[in-house]
C-alpha positions as CSV (number, residue, x, y, z in Angstrom):
1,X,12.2,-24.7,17.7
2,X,13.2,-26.3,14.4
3,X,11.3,-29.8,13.9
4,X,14.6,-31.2,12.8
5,X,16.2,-30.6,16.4
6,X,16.1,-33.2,18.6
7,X,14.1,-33.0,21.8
8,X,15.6,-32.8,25.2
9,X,14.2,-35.6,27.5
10,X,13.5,-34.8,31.1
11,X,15.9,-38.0,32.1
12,X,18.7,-36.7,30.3
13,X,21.9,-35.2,31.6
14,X,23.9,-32.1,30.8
15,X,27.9,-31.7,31.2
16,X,29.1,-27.8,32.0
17,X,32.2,-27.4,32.0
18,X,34.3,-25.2,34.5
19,X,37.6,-24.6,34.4
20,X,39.6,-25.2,37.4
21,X,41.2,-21.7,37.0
22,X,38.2,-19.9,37.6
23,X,38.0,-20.9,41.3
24,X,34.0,-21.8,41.1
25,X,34.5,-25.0,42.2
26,X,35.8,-25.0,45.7
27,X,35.9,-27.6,48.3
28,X,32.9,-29.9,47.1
29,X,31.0,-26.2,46.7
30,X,30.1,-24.9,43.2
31,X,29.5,-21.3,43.2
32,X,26.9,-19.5,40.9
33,X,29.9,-17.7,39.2
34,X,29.8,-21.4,37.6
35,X,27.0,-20.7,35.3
36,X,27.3,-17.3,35.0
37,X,27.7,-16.1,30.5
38,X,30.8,-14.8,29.3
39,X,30.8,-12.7,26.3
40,X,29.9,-15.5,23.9
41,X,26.4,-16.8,24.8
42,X,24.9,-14.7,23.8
43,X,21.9,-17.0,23.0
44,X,22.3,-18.8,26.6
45,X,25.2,-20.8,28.1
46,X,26.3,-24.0,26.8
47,X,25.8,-27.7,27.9
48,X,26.7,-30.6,26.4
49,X,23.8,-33.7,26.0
50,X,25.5,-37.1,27.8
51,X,23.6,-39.2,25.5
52,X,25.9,-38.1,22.1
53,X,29.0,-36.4,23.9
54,X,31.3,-38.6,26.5
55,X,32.5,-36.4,29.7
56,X,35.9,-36.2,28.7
57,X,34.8,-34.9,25.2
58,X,32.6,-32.1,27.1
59,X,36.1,-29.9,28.4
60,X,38.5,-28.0,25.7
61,X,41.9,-28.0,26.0
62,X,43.3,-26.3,29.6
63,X,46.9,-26.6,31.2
64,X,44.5,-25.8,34.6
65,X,42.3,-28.9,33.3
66,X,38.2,-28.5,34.4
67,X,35.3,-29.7,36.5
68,X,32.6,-30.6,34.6
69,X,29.0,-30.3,36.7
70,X,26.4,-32.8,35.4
71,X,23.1,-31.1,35.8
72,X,19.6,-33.1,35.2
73,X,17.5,-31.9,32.9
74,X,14.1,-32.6,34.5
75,X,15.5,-31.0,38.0
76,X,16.5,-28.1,36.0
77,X,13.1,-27.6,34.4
78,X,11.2,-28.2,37.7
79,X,13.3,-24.9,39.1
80,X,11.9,-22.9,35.3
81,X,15.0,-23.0,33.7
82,X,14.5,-23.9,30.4
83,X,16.7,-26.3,28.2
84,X,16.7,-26.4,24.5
85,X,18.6,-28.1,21.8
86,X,21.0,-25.6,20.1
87,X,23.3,-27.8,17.5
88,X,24.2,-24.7,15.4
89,X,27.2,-24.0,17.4
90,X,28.2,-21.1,14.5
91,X,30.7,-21.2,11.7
92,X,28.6,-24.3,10.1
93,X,29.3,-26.5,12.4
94,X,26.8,-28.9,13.6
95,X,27.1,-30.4,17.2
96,X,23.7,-32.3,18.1
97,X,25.4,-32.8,21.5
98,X,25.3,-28.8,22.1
99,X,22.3,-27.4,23.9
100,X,22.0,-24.0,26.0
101,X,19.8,-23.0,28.9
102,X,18.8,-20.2,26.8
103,X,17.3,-17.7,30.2
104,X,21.1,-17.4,30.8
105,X,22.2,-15.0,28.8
106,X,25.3,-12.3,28.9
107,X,22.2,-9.8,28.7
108,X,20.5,-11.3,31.6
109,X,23.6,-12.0,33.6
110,X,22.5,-10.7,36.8
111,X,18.8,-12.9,36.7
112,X,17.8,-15.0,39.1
113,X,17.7,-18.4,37.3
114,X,21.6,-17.8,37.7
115,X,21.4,-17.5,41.1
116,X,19.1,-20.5,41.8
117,X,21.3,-22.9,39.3
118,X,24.2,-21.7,41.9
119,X,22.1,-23.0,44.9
120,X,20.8,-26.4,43.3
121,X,20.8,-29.1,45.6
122,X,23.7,-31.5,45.2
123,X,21.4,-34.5,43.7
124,X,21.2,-32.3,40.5
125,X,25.1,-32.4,39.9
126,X,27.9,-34.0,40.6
127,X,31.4,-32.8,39.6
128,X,34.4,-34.5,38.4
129,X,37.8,-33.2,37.9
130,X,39.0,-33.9,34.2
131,X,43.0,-34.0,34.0
């Protein structure tokens, strides 16, 4: 990692947003399919730091609106998933607030820290329904 990136602190959280569309978010469940890598992370799915992005900042625009899961970064590391600053969100466009869990990659869709992230216990998220 660059030294100009700014480190990630066990105590901090991480918003992920999932749109309500999708379906991964059912009755108080969140399903795996949550964290699973579309076609653009290709360096590792994207999470947004709480300490420089409010929630309602972490969701693009949807008519279907999101969820956003708020995952700890400590509980995340003590399961080996691994979370890294990524600000260069592409384009030239700096976002300190961006980060990635960089194991969970459209490459590596089928591994196993996407299975366990789907069967976290509920103290490491919470979900809200943005509007």
């Amino acid at each position: 990692m660059s030294e100009d990136l700014i480190p990630i602190e066990d105590d901090e959280l991480l918003y992920r947003s999932i749109s309500v569309r999708s379906g991964h978010y059912d009755n108080g469940v969140l399903s795996a399919q949550a964290f699973h890598p579309n076609s653009r992370d290709e360096t590792g799915i994207s999470v947004f730091r709480a300490k420089y992005r409010p929630m309602e900042d972490a969701v693009g625009p949807s008519p279907d609106g999101y969820f956003v899961a708020v995952l700890h970064a400590g509980e995340l590391r003590a399961r080996g998933i691994r979370v890294e600053p990524q600000p260069d969100v592409g384009g030239g466009v700096i976002d300190i607030s961006h980060a990635e869990l960089p194991q969970i990659t459209r490459a590596l869709k089928r591994s196993t820290e996407v299975a366990e992230l789907g069967s976290v216990p509920k103290p490491i998220f919470r979900c809200y329904r943005e509007f």
